[in-house]
Z-matrix of the N, CA and C atoms (Angstrom, degrees):
N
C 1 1.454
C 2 1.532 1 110.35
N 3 1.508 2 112.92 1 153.11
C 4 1.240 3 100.25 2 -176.28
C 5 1.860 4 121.32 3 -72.17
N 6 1.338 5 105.73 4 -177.22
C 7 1.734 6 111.22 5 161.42
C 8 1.658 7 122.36 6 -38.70
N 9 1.067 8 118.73 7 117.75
C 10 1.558 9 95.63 8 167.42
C 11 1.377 10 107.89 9 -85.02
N 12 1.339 11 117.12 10 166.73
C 13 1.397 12 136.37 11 -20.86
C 14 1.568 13 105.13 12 -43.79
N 15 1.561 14 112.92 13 137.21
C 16 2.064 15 102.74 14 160.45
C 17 1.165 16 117.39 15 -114.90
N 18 0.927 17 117.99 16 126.51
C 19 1.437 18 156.31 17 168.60
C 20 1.418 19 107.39 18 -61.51
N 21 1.084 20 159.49 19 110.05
C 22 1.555 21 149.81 20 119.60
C 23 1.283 22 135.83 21 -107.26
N 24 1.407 23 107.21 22 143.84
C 25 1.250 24 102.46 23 165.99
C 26 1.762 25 129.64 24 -109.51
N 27 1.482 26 123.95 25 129.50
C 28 1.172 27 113.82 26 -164.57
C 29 1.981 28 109.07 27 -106.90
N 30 1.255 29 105.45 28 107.24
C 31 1.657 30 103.39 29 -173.59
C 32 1.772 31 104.84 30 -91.53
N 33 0.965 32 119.43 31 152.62
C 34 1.361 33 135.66 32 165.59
C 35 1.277 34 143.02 33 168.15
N 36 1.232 35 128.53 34 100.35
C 37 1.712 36 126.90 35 -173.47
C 38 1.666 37 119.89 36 -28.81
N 39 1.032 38 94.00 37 167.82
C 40 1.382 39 97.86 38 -173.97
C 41 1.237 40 132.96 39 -81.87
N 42 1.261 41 129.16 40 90.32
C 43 1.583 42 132.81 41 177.71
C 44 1.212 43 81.64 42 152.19
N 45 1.393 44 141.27 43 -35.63
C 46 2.106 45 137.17 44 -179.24
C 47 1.223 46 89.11 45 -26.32
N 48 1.126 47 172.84 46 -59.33
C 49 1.273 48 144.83 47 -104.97
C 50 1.369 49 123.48 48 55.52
N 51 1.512 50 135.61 49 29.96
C 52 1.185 51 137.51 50 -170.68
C 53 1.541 52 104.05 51 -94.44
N 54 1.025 53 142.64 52 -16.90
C 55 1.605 54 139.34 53 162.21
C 56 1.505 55 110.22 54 -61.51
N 57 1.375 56 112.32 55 -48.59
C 58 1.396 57 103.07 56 176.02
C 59 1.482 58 119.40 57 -76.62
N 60 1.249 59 130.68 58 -12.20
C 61 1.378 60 149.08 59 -151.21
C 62 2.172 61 84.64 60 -92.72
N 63 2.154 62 100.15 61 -61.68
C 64 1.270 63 94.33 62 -176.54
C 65 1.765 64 125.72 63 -60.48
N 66 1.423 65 100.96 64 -32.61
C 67 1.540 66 99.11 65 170.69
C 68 1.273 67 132.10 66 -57.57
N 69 1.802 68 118.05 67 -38.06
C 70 1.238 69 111.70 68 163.72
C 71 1.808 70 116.28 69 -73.22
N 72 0.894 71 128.48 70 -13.45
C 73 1.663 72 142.83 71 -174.47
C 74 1.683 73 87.24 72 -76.13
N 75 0.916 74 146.16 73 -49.33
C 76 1.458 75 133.74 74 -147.47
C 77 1.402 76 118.54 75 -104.91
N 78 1.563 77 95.91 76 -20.36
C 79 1.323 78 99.47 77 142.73
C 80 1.255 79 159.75 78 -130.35
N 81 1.716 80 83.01 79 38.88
C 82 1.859 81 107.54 80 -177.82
C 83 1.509 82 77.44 81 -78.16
N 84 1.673 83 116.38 82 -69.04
C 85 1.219 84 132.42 83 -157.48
C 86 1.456 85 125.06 84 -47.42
N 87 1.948 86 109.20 85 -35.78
C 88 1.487 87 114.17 86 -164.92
C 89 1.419 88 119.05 87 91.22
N 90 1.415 89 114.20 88 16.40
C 91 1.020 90 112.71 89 -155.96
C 92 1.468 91 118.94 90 -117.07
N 93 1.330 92 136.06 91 161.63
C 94 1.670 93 104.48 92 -167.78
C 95 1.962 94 86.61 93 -97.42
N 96 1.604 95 100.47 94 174.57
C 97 1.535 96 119.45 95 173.15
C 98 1.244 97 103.71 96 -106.70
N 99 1.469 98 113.60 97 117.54
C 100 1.876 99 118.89 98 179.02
C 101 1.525 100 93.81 99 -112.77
N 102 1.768 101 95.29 100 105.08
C 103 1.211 102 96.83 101 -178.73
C 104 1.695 103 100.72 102 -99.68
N 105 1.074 104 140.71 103 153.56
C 106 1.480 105 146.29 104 144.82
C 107 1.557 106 109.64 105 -27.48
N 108 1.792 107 108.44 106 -79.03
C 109 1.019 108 116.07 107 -166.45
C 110 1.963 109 115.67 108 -47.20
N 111 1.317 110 91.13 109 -38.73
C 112 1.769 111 91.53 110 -173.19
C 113 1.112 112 98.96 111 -83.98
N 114 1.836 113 140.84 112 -24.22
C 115 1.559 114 111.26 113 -179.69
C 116 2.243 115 105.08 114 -65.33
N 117 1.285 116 78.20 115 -60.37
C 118 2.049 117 64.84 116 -176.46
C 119 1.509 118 114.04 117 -43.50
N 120 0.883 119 130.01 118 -22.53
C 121 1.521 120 138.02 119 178.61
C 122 1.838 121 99.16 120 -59.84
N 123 1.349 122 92.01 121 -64.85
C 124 1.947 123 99.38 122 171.94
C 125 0.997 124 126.33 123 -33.52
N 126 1.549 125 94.55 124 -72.33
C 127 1.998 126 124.87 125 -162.11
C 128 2.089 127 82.18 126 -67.03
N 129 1.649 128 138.82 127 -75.44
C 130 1.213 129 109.73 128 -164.25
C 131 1.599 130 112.20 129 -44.75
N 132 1.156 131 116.02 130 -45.33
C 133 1.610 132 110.38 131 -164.17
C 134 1.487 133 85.88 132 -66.39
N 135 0.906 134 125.05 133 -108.51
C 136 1.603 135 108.53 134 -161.34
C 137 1.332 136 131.93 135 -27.45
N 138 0.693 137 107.15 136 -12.31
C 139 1.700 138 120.54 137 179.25
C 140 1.197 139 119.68 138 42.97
N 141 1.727 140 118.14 139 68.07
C 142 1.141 141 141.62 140 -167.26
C 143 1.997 142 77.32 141 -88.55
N 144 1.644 143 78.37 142 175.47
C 145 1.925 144 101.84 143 177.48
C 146 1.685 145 122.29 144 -52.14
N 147 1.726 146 88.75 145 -46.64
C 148 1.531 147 105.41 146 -179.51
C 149 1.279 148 109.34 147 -79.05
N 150 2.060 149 120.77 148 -40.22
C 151 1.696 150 92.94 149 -171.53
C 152 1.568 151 93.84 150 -75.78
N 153 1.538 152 142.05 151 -7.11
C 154 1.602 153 113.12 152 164.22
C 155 1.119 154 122.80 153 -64.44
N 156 0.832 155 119.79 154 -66.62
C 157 1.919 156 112.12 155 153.26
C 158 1.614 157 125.80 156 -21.55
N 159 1.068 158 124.65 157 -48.32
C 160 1.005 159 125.92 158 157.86
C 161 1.310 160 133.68 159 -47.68
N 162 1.546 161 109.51 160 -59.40
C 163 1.552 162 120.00 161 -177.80
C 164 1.691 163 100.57 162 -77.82
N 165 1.726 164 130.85 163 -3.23
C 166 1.328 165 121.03 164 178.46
C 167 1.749 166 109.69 165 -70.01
N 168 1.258 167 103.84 166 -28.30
C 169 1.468 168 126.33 167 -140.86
C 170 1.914 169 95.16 168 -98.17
N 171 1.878 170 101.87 169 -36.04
C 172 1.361 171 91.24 170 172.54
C 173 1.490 172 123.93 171 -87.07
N 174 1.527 173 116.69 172 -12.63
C 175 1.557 174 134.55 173 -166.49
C 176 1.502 175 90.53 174 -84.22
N 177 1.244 176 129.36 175 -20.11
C 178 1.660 177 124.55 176 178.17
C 179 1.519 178 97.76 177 -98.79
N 180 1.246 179 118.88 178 -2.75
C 181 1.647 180 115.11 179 -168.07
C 182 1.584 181 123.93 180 48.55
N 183 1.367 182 90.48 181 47.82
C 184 1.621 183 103.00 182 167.44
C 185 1.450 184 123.85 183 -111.97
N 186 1.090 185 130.98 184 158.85
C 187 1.641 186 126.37 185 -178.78
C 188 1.733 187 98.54 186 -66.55
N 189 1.720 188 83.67 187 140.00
C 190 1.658 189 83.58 188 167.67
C 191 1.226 190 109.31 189 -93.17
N 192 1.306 191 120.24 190 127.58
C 193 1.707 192 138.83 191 177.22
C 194 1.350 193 115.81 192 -54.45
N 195 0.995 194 126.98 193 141.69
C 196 1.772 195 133.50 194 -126.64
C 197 1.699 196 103.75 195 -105.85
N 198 1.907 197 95.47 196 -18.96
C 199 1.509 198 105.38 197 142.14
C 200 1.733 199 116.32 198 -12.28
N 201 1.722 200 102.55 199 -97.17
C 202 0.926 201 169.02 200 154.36
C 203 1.614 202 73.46 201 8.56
N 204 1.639 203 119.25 202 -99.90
C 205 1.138 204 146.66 203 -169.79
C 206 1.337 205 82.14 204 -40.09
N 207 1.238 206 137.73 205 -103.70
C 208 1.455 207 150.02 206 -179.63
C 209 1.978 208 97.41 207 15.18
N 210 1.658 209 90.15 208 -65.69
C 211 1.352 210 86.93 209 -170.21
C 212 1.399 211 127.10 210 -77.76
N 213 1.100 212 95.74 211 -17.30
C 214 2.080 213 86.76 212 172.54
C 215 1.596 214 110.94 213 -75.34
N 216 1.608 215 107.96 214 -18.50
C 217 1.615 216 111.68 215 -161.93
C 218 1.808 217 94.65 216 -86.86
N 219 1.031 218 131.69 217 -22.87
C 220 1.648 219 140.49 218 175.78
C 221 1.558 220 96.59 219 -69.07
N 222 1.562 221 112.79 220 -55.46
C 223 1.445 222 100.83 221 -173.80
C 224 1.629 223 139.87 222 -73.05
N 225 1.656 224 92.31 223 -22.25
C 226 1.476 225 111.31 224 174.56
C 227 1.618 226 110.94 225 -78.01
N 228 1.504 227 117.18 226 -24.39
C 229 1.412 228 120.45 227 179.48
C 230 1.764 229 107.00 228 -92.70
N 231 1.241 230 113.02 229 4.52
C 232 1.200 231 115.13 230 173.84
C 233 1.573 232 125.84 231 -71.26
N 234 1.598 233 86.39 232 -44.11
C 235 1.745 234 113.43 233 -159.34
C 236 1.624 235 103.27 234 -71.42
N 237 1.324 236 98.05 235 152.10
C 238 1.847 237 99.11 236 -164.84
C 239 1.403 238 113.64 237 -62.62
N 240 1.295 239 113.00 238 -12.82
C 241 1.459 240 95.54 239 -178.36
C 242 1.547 241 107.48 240 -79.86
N 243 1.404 242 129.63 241 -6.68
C 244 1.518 243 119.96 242 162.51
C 245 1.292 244 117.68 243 -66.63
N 246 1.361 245 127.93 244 -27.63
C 247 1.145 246 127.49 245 -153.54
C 248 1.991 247 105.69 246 -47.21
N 249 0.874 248 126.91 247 -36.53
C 250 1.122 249 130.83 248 165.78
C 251 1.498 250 130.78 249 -69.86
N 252 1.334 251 128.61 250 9.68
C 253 1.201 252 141.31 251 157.92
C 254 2.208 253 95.49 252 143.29
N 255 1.563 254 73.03 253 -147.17
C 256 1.941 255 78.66 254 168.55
C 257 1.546 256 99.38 255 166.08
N 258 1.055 257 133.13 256 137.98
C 259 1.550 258 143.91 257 167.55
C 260 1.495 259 124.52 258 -84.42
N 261 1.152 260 126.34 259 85.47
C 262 1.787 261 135.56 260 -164.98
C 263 1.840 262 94.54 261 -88.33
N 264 1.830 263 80.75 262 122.34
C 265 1.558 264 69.02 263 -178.08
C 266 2.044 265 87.56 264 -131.63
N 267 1.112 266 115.48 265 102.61
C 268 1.408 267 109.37 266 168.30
C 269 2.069 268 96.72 267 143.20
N 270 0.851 269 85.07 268 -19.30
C 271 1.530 270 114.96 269 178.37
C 272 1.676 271 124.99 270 -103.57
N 273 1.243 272 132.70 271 130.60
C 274 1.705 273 108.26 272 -14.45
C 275 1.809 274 103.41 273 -89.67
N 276 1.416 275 99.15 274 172.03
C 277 1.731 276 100.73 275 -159.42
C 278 1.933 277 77.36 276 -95.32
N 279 1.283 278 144.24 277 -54.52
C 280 1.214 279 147.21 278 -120.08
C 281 1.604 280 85.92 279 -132.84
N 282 1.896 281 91.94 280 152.91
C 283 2.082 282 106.30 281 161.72
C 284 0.943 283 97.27 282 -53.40
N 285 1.344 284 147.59 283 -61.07
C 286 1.315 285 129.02 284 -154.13
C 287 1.486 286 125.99 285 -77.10
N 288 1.202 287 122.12 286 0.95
C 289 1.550 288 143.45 287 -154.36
C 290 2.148 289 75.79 288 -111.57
N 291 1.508 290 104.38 289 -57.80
C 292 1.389 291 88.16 290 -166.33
C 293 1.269 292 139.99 291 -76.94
N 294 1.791 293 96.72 292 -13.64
C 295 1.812 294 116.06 293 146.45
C 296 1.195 295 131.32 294 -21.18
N 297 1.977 296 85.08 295 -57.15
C 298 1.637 297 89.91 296 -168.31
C 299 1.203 298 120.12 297 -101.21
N 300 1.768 299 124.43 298 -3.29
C 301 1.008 300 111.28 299 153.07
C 302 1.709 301 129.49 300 -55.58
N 303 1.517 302 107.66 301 -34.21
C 304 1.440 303 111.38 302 -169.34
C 305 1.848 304 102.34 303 -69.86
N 306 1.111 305 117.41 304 -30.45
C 307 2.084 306 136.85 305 170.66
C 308 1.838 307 74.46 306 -47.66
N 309 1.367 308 117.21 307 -85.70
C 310 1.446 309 131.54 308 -139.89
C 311 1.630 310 92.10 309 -59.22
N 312 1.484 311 130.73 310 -44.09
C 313 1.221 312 118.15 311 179.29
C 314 1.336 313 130.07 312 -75.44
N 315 1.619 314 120.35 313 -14.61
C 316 1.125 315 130.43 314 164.25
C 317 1.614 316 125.75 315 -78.97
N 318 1.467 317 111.69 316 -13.99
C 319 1.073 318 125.74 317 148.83
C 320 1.208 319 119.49 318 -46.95
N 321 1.382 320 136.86 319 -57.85
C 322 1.716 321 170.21 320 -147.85
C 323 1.441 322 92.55 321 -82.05
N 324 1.090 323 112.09 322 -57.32
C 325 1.746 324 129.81 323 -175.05
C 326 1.647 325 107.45 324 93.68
N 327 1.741 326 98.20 325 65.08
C 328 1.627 327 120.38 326 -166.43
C 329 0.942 328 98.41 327 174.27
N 330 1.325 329 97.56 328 161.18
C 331 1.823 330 133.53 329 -148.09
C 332 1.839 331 104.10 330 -143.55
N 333 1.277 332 126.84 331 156.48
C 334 0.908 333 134.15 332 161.14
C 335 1.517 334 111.10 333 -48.08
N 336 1.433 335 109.46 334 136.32
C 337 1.393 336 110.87 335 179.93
C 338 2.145 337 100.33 336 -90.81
N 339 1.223 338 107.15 337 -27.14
C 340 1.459 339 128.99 338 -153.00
C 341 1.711 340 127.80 339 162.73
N 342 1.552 341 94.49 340 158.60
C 343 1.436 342 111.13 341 -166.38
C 344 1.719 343 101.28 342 -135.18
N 345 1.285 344 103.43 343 108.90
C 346 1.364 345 115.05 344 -172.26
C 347 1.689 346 98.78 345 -107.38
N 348 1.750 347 121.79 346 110.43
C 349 1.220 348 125.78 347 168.73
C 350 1.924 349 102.35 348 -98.62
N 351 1.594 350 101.88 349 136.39
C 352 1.162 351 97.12 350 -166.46
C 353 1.820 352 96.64 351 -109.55
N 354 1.595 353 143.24 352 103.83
C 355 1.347 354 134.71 353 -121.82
C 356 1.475 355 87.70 354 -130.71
N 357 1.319 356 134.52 355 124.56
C 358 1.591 357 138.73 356 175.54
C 359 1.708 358 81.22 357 -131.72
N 360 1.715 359 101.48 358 146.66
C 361 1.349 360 110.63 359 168.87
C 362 1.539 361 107.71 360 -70.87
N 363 1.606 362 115.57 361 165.46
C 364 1.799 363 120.83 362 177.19
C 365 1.082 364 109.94 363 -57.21
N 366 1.163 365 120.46 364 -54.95
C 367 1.749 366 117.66 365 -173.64
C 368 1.515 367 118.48 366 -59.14
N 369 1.309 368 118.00 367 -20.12
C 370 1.125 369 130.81 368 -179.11
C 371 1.973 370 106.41 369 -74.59
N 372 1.151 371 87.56 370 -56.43
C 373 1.771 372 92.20 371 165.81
C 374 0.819 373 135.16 372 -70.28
N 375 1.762 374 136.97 373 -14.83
C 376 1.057 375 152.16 374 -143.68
C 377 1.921 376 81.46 375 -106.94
N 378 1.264 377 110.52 376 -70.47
C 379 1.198 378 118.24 377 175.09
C 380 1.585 379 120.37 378 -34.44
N 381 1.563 380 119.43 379 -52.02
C 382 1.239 381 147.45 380 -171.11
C 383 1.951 382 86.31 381 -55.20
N 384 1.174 383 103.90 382 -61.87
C 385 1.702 384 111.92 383 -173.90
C 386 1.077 385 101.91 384 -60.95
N 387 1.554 386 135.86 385 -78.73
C 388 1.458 387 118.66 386 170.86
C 389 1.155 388 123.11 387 -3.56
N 390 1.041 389 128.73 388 -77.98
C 391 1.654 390 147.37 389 -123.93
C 392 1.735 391 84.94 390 -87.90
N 393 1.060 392 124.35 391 -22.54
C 394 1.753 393 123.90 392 -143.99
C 395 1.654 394 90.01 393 -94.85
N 396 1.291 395 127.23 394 116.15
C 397 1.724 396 138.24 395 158.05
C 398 1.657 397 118.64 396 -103.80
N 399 0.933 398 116.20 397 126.70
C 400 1.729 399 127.81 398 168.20
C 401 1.730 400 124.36 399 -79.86
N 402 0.932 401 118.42 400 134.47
C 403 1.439 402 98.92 401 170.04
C 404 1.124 403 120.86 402 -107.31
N 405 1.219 404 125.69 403 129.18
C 406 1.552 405 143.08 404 -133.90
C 407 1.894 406 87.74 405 -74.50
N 408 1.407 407 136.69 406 -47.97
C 409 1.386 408 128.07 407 174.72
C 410 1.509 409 118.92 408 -53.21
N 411 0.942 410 113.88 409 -49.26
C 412 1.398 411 115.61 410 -171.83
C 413 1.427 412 143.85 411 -121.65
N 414 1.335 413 99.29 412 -3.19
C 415 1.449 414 141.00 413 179.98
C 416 1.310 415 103.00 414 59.98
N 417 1.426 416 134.38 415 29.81
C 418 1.212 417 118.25 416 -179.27
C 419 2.298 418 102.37 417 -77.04
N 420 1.843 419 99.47 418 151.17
C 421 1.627 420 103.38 419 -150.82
C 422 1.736 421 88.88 420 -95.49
N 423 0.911 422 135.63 421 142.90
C 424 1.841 423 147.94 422 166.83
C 425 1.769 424 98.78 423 -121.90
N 426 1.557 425 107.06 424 130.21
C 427 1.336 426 100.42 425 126.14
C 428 1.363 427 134.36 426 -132.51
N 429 1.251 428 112.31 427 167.66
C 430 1.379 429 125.78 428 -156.50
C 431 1.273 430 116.19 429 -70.11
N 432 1.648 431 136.41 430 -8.94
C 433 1.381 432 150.92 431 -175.17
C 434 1.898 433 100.23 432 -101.51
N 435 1.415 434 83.18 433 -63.61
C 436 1.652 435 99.70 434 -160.85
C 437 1.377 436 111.94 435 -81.73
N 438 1.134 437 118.24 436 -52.56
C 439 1.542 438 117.92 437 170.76
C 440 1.615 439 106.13 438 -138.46
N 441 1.230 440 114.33 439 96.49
C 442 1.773 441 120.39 440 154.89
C 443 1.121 442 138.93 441 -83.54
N 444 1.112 443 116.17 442 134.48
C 445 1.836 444 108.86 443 163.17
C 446 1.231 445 145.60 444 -11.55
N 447 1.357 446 127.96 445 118.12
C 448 1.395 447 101.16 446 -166.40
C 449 1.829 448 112.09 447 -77.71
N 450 1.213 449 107.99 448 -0.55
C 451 1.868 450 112.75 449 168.75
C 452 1.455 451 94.15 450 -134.81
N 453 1.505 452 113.36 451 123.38
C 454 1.677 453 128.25 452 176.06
C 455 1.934 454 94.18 453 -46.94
N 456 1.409 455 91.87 454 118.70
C 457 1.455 456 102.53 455 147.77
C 458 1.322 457 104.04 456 100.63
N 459 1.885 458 129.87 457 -20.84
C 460 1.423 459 125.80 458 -139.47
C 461 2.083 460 70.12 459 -116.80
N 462 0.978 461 102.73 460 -174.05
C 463 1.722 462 134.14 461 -171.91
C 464 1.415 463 94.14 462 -123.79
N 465 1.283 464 101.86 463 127.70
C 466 1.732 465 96.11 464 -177.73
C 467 1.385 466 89.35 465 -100.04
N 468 1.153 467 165.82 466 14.25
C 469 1.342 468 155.27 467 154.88
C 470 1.795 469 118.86 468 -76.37
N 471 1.485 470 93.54 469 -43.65
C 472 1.606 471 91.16 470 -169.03
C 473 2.049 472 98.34 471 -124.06
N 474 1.319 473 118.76 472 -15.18
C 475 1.038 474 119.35 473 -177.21
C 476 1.595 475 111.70 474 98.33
N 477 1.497 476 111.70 475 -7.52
C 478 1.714 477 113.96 476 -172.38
C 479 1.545 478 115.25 477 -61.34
N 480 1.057 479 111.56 478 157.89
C 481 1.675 480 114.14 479 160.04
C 482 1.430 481 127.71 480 -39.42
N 483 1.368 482 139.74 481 153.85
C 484 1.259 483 127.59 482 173.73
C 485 1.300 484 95.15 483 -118.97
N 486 1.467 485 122.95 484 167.75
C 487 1.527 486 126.46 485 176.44
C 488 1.442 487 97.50 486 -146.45
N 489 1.190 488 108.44 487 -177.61
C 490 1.462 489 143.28 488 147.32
C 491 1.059 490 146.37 489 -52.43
N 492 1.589 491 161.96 490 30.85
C 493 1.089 492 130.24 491 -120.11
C 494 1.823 493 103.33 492 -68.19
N 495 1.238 494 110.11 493 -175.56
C 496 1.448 495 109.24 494 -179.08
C 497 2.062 496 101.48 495 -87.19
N 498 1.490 497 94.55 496 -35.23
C 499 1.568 498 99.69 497 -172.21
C 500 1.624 499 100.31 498 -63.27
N 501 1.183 500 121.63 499 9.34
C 502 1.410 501 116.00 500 -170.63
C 503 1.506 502 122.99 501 -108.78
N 504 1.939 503 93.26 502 -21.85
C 505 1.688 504 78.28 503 178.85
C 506 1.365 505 123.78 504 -106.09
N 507 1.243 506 108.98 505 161.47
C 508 1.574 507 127.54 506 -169.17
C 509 1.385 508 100.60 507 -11.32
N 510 1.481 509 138.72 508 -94.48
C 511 1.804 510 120.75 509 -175.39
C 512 1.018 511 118.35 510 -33.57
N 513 1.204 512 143.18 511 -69.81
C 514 1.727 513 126.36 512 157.62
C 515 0.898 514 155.70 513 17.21
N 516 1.756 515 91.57 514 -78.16
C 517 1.638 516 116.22 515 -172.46
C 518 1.794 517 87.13 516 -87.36
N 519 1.041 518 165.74 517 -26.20
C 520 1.838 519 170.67 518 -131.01
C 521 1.488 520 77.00 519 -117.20
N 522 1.358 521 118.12 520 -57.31
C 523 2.127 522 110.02 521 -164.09
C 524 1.409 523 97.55 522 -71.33
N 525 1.264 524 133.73 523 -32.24
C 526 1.528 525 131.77 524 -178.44
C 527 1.340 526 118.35 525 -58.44
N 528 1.604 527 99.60 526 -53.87
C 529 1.184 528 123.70 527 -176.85
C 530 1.730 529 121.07 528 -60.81
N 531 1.370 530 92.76 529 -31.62
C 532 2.070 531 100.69 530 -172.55
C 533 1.533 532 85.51 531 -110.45
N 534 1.601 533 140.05 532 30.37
C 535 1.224 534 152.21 533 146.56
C 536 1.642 535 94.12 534 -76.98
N 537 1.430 536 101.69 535 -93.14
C 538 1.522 537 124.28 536 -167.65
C 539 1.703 538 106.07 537 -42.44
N 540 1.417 539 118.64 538 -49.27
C 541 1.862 540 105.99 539 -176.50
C 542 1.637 541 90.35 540 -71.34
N 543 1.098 542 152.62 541 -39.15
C 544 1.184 543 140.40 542 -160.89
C 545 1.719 544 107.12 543 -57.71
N 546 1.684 545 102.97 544 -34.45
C 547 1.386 546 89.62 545 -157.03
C 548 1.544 547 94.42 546 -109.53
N 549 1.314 548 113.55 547 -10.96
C 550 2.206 549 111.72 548 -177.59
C 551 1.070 550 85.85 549 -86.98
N 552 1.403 551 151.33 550 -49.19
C 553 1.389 552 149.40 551 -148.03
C 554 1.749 553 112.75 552 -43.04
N 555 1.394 554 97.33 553 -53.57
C 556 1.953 555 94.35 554 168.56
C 557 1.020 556 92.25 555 -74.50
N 558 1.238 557 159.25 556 -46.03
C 559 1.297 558 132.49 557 -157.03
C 560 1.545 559 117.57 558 -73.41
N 561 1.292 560 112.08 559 -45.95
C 562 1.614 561 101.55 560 153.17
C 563 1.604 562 136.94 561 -19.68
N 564 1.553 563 89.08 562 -63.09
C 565 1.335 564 113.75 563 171.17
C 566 1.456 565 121.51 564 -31.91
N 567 1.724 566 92.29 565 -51.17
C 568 1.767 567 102.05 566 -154.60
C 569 1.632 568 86.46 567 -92.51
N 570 0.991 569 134.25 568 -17.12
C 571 1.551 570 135.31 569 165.26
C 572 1.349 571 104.36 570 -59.30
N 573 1.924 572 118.80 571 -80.10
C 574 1.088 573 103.92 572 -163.45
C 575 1.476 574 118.46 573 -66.34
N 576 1.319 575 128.81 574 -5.23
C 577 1.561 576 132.94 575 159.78
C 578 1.720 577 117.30 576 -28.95
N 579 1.145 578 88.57 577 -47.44
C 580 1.723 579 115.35 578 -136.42
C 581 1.911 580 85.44 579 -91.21
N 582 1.828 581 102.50 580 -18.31
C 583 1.410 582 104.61 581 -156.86
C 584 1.668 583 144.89 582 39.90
N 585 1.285 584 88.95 583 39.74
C 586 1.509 585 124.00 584 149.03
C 587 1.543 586 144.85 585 -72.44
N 588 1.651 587 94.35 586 -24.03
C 589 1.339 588 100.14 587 -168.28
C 590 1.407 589 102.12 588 -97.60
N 591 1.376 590 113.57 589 150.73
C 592 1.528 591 138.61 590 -178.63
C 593 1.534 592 113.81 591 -125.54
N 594 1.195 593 120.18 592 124.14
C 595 1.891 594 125.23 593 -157.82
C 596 1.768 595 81.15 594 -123.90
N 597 1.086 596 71.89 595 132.06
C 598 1.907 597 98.56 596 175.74
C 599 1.392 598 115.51 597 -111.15
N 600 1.353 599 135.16 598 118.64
C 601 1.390 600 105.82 599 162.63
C 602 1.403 601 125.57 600 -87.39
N 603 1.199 602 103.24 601 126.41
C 604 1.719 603 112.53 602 -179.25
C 605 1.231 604 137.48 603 -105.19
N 606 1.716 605 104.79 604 37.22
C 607 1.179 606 119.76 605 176.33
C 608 1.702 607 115.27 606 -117.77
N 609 1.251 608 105.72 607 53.86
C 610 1.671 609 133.69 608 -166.32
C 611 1.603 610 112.47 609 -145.93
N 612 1.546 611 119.11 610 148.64
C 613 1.411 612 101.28 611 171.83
C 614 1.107 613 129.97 612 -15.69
N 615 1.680 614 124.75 613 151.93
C 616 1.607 615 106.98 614 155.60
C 617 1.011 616 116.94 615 -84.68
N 618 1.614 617 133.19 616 -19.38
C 619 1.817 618 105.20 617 159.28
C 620 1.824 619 121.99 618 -81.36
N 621 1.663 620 106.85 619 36.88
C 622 1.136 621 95.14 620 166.13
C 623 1.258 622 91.97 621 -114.02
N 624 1.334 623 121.00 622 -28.53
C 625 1.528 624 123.54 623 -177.62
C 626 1.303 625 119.49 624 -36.52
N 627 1.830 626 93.49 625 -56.68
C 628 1.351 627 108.17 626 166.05
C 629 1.721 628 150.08 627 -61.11
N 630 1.280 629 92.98 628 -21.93
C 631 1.522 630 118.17 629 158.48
C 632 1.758 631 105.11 630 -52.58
N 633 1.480 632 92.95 631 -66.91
C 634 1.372 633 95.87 632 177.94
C 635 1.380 634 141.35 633 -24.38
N 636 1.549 635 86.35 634 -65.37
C 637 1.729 636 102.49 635 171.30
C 638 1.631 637 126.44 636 -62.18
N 639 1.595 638 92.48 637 -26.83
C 640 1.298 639 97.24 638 -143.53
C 641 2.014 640 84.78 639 -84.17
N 642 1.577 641 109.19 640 -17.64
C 643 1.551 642 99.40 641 168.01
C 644 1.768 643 125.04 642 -84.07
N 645 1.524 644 96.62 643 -19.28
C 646 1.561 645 98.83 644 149.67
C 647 1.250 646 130.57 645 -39.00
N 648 1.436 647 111.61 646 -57.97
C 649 1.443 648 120.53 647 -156.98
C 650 1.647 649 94.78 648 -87.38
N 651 1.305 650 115.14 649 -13.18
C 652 1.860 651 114.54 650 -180.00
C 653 1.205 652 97.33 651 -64.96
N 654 1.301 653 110.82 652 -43.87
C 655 1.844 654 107.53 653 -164.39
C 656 1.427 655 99.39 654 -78.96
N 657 0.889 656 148.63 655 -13.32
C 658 1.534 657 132.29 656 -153.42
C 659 1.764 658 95.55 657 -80.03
């Protein structure tokens, strides 16, 4: 396992399987998950300084300034339950996001331990999204390859409808997708520069996935 404090970062497009990858990671490790998406989720509901700032910037439908991000990600890595590392998974999206994490970790008196990109080809995801239906009662998630329904279309839990989401089909998930490499792509870069970064392939079981990583993070 790595040095404590650990530091990681977990990259991966959307449908990789990297949510399930971070949940078992955080608590092989002990470690908390600093996700992006759930601090603004926090800071608006509570309505700390930053998620007002935050939620000003989305109610005009403008990008929130990386400021902004900067500062909820300093405060959530502050609190004692990091003291033992922390797993950022959505964070930071941009060079400049990853500047200031390394400012914010040298503060800490720590450094990145590692950068784990978890890499499935498009077609592989594109498919992965397809295949995936919700059921409109309960939101429990099916997909249609890997795990289906046991009656096409019904929710075997509650009996509800299943759907589609719209973010799911094929045009979509290709605009999502040439979203996300457009904008991790330098960041890779400035990772594997730095020779930090670790590429996983994640188009294999997820407990091989996990094997994977989990000998990454041995070596670090």
């Amino acid at each position: 396992m790595p040095k404590n404090p650990a530091y990681l970062i977990l990259l991966g497009p959307p449908m990789s399987g990297k949510g399930t990858q971070a949940a078992l990671l955080t608590e092989q490790l002990g470690i908390p998950q600093v996700s992006s998406g759930d601090l603004f989720r926090e800071n608006i509901k509570n309505q700390t300084r930053l998620g007002l700032e935050a939620k000003g910037f989305i109610d005009r439908g403008d990008l929130v300034p990386d400021q902004v991000t900067i500062g909820m990600v300093e405060d959530r890595l502050n609190r004692e339950d990091g003291a033992a590392g922390a797993l950022l998974d959505g964070f930071p999206r941009t060079i400049i996001q990853a500047e200031a994490l390394d400012g914010i970790l040298a503060e800490l008196g720590a450094s990145l331990s590692g950068v784990i990109s978890v890499d499935v080809p498009e077609d592989v995801l594109v498919e992965r999204a397809s295949g995936r239906r919700i059921c409109r009662s309960c939101g429990q998630s099916y997909n249609l390859t890997s795990n289906p329904p046991q009656k096409d279309g019904i929710c075997d839990l509650d009996g509800g409808e299943l759907y589609q989401r719209e973010d799911d089909k094929p045009g979509t998930v290709r605009q999502r997708l040439a979203v996300y490499q457009a904008q991790t792509s330098p960041l890779i870069e400035f990772y594997r520069s730095r020779g930090i970064l670790n590429e996983i392939n994640g188009n294999q079981p997820i407990e091989d996935v996990g094997k994977d990583i989990t000998a990454v993070i041995a070596g670090l």
